[in-house]
C-alpha positions as CSV (number, residue, x, y, z in Angstrom):
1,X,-4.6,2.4,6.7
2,X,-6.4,3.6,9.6
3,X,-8.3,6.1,8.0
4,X,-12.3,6.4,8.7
5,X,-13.3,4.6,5.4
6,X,-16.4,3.6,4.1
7,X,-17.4,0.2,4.3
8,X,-18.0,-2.2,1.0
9,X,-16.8,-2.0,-2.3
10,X,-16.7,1.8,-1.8
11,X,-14.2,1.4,0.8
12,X,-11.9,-0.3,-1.0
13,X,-11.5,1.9,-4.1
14,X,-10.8,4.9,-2.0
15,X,-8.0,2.5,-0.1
16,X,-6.9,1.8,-3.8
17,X,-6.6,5.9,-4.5
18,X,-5.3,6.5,-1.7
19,X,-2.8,3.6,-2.3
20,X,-2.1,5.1,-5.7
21,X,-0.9,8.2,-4.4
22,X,1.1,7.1,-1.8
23,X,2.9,5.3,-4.7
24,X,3.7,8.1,-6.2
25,X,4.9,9.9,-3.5
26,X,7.2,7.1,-2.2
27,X,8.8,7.2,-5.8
28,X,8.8,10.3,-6.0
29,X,10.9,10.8,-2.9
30,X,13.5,8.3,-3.5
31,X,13.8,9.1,-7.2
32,X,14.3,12.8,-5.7
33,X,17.5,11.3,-3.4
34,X,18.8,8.7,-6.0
35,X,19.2,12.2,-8.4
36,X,20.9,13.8,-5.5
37,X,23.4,10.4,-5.1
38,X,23.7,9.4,-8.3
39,X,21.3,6.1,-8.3
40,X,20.4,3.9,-10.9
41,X,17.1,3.8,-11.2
42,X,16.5,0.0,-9.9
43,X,17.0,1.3,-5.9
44,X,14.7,4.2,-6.7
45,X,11.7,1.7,-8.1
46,X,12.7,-0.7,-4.9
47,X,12.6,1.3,-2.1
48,X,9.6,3.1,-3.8
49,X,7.6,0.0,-4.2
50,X,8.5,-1.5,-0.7
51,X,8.0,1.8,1.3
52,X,4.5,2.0,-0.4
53,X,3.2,-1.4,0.1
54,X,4.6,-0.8,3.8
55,X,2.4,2.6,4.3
56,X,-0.2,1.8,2.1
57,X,-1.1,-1.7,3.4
58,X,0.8,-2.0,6.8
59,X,-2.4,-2.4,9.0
60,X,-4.2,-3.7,6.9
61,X,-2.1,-6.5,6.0
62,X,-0.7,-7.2,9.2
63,X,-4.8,-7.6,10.8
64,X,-4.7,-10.2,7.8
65,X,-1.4,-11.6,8.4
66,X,-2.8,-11.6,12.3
67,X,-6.2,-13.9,11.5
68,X,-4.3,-16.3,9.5
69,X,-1.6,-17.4,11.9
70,X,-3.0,-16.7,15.5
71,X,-5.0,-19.4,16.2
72,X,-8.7,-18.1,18.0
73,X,-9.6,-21.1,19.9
74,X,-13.0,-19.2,21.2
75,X,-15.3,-17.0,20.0
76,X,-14.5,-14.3,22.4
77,X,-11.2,-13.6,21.1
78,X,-12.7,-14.1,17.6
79,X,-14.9,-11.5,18.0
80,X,-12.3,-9.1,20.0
81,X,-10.1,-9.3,17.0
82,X,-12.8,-8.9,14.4
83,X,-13.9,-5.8,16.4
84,X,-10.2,-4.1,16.2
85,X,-10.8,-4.7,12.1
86,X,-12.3,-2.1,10.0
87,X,-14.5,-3.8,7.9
88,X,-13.4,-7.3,8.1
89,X,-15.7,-8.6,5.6
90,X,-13.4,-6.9,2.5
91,X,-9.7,-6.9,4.5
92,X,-8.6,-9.1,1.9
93,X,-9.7,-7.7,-1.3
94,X,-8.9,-4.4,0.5
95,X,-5.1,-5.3,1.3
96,X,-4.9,-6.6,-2.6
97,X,-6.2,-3.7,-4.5
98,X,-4.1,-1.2,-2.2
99,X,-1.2,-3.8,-3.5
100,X,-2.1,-3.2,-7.1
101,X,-2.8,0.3,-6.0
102,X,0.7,1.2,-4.5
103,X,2.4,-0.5,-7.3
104,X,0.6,1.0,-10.1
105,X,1.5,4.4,-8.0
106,X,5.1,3.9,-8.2
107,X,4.6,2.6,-11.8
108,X,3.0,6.1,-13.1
109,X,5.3,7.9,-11.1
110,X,8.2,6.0,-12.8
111,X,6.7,6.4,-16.4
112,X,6.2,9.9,-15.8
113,X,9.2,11.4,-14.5
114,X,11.3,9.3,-17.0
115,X,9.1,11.2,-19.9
116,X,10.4,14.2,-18.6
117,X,14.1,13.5,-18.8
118,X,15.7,13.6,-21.8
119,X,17.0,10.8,-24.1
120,X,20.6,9.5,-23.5
């Protein structure tokens, strides 16, 4: 996310919240323009959920993605890459609960502008 975070377990519940409300803006935004063009509301959840994972856990993810399939045959570019990381030591359980944060986002945005509208 690239955001000065704290570091720990703190750090990652404020990447969750911040997850969560990019969630809910994503849906919101693309529940806005499948209203204006008449979606249904599977593209609205789709593009919701896919644009928020993308913001939400985009570096974070891909500095995961990165240490799992470059191969660091020495411990300087070990340590060069682990310094580019913000807290390296929760980048996994980081990337996971702003997942489950992003989703959940959309999820309560979906569950609460479909209260709003009326029965069919």
């Amino acid at each position: 996310m690239n955001l000065p975070l704290h570091l720990g377990w703190l750090g990652v519940l404020e990447a969750a919240g911040i997850a969560l409300l990019v969630g809910a803006l994503c849906f919101s935004l693309f529940h806005w323009l499948g209203v204006r063009n008449r979606w249904a509301h599977g593209p609205s959840l789709g593009w919701g959920c896919l644009t928020a994972l993308a913001i939400a856990t985009g570096i974070d993810a891909w500095s995961l993605f990165y240490m799992g399939v470059v191969r660091l045959e020495s411990p300087v570019y070990a340590r060069i890459a682990l310094a580019k990381i913000h807290d390296p030591d929760f980048l996994g359980t980081r990337v996971l609960m702003s997942s489950i944060g992003a989703l959940s986002g959309v999820a309560l945005a979906w569950m609460a502008l479909h209260a709003r509208r009326p029965r069919e």
